[in-house]
N, C-alpha and C positions, 0 to 999 in steps of 0.2 A: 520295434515294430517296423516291417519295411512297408514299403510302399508300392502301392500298385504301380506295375509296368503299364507301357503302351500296349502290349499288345493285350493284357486283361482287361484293360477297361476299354479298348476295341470287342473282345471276346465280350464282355461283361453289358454294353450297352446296342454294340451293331447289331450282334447278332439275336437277341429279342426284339429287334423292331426289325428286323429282315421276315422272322417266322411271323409278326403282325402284321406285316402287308403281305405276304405270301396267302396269309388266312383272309385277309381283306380282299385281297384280288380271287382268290378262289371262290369264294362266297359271292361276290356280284355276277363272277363267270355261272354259277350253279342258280341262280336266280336269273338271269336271264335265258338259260336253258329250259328253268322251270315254268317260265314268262311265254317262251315260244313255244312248249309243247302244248303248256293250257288253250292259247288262242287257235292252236291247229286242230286241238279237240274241240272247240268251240267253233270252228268253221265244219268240222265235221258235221257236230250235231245240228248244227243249222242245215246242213244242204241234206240229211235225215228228215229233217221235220220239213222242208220243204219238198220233197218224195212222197210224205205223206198227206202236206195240201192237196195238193194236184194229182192223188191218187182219190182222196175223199172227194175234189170234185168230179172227177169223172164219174166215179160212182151215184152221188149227188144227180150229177147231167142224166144217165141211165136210171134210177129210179124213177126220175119224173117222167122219162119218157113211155116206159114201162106201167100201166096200170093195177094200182094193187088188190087182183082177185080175191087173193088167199086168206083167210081169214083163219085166226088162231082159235082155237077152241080146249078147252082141258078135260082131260077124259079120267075126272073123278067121281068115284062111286059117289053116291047119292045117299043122303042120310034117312034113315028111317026114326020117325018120329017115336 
């Protein structure tokens, strides 16, 4: 039976744990990408919903000022008894 050289049991041990921190390091890089794009949608959607505050107030401001004449009414037939 021979015995393992140096350079197999280099080949045999370096090189699985070089492809487990390659996978390791890849994986925190793709998680923090994933990290920055959420919070950038989340500032998105905030300054969205903040567009639509300050659009309902203005609306809000002009209804009150505005008198409400109109009066709804429905224009269904009428039952006969």
């Amino acid at each position: 039976m021979a015995t393992p050289t140096t350079a197999n049991l280099i080949f045999a041990f370096v090189f699985p744990l070089t492809l487990l921190l390659v996978t390791i390091f890849t994986s925190i890089k793709i998680a923090d990408k994933l990290d920055q794009d959420f919070l950038e949608e989340l500032a998105i959607n905030q300054a969205i919903m903040e567009g639509k505050d300050e659009k309902e107030d203005s609306r809000a401001s002009l209804e009150e000022e505005e008198p409400a004449t109109v009066t709804r009414t429905r224009n269904r037939p009428k039952r006969e008894a």
